[in-house]
N, C-alpha and C positions, 0 to 999 in steps of 0.2 A: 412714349414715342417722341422721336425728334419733330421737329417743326418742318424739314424735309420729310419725314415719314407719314404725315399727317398731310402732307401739299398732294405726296402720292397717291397715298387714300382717294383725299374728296378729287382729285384730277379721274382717278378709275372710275370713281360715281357718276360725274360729271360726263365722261365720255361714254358710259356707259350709256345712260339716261336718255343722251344726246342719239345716239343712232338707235337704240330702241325705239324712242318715239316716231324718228325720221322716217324709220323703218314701219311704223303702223299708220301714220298719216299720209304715207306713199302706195302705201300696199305692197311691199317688199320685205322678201325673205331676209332674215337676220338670224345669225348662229351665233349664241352667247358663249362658243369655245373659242370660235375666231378673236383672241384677245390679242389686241395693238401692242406693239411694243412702246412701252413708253420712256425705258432708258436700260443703259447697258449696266448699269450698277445692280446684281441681282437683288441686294435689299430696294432699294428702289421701285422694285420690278414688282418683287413680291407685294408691297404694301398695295401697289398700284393693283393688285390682284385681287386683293382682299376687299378693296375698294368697290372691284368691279362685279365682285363674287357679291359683295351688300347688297347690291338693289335688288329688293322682292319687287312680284307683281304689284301689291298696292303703291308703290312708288313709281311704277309705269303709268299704272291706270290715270291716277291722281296729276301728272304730267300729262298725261294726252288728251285727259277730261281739261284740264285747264285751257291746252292750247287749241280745241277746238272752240269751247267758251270765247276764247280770243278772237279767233277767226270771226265766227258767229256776230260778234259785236260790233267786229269792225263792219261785216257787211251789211249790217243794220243798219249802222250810221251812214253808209255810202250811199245805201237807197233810199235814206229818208234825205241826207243833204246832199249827195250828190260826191263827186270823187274829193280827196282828200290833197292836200299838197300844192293847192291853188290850181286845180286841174277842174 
């Protein structure tokens, strides 16, 4: 694969990933047929497809376990010191 065709790819993952998770930390409906256009160049499109079609569940899960982790940490540290950002 070209280095365009591979930018396609991890961009499908990436965007995939991206409103997956958006979409479970929200509590909002998401259809993994609803695929974005990502460019008018059909090989482009494709790759960007293949991309999007990679992410299994364990690459959701493991993403939204993280970003709650995240969450979780920060509000820890908030009520133990209080707000962040010189606030």
């Amino acid at each position: 694969m070209g280095k365009n065709w591979d930018w396609s790819y991890q961009k499908g993952r990436e965007k995939r990933l991206h409103f997956e998770v958006d979409a479970r930390m929200h509590n909002l409906p998401f259809n993994p047929k609803d695929i974005p256009l990502h460019s008018h160049d059909g090989t482009m499109q494709s790759h960007f497809n293949k991309g999007w079609w990679s992410v299994c569940l364990v690459d959701i899960e493991l993403r939204v376990k993280s970003n709650m982790d995240y969450r979780h940490a920060r509000q820890r540290l908030r009520e133990r010191f209080g707000e962040s950002n010189g606030h």
